[in-house]
C-alpha positions in Angstrom: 10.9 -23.6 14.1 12.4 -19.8 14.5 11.0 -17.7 17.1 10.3 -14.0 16.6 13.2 -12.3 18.1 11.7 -8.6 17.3 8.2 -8.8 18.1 5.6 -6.6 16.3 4.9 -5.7 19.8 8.8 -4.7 20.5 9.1 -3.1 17.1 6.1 -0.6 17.4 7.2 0.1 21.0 10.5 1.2 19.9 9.1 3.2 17.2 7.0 4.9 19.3 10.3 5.9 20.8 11.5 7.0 17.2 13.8 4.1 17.1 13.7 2.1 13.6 14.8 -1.5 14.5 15.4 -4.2 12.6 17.1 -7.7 12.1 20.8 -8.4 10.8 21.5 -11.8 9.5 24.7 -13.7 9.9 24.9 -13.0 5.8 25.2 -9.7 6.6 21.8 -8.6 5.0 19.3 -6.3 7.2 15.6 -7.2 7.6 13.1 -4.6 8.4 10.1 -4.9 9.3 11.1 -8.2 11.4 10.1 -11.4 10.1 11.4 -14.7 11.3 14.2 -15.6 8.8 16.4 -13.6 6.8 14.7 -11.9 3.9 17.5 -12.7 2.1 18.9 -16.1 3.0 16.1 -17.8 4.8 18.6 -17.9 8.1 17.5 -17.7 11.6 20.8 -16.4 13.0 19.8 -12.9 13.7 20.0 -10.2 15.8 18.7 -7.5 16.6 19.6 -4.2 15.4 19.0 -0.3 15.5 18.6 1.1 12.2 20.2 4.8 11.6 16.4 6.3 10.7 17.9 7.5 7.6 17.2 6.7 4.2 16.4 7.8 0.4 12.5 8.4 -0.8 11.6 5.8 -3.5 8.2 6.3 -4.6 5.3 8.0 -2.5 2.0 8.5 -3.9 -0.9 11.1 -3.0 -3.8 9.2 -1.4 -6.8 11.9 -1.6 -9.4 9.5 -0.6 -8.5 8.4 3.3 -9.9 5.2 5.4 -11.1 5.7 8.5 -8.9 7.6 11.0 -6.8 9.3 8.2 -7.6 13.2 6.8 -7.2 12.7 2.6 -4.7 14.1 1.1 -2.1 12.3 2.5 1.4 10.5 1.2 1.9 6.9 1.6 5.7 6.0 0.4 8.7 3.6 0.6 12.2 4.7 1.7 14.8 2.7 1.0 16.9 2.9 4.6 20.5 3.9 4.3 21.2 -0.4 5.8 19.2 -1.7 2.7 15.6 -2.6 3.8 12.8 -1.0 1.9 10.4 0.2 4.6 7.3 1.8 4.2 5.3 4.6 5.7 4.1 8.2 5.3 5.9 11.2 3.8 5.4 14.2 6.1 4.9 16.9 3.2 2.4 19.5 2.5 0.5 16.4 -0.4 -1.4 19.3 -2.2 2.3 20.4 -3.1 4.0 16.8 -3.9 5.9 16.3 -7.0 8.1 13.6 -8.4 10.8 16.2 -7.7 10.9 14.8 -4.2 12.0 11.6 -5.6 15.5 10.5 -4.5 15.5 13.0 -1.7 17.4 12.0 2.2 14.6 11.7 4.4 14.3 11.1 8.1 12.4 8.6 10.0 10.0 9.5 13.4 6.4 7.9 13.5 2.9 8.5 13.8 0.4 7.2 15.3 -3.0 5.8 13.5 -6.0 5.8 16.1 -8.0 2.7 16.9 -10.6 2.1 14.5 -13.7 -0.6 14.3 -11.9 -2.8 12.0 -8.5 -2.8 14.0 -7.3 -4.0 17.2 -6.1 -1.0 18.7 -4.4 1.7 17.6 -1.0 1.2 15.3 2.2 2.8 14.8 4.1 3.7 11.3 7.5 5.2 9.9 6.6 8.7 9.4 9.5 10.4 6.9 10.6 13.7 6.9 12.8 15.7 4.0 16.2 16.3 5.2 17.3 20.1 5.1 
């Protein structure tokens, strides 16, 4: 049976850090957020890898109702990362002034952090993406 390689543990700690890592797979395919296998394959012959942080905005939406420990309106979205994975998290943009224009834009990673709640376990970490220029 695979072992995690990249804990969740491991991978929100080095986000914290603003590091995006993920898993590369012997087939060449990258894996992000880790899992035990290739995504791709099935393998367990990977390693671990720092993803560049860069990446191109697929969709994002405008969220104006939030769960606890979020201020509505906000922007979840998924970038697709400049190594292949499709990772998701929030778009740091003013979401009263979102449009599909921002579509297909470069975009940067750093994080956020999301505050211990009653229904969690503690407090999590996500991709937070920036516009590029």
């Amino acid at each position: 049976m695979a072992e995690y390689i990249l804990t969740a543990e491991d991978y929100y700690k080095a986000l914290k850090e603003d590091k995006l890592m993920g898993l590369k797979c012997t087939c060449g395919a990258v894996t992000c957020p880790p899992m035990k296998v290739c995504d791709t394959c099935g393998s367990e012959e990977l390693e671990v890898v720092q993803l560049s942080g860069k990446g191109t905005l697929r969709t994002f939406t405008v969220s104006r109702v939030a769960p606890e420990g979020f201020e509505a309106p906000y922007c979840p979205c998924i970038v697709e990362t400049d190594e292949g994975p499709w990772v998701p998290g929030r778009l740091n943009v003013d979401a009263d002034a979102a449009t599909q224009d921002l579509l297909g834009k470069r975009v940067t990673a750093t994080h956020y952090v999301l505050p211990a709640d009653k229904y969690s376990a503690g407090e999590m970490v996500a991709a937070l993406w920036s516009i590029e220029g």
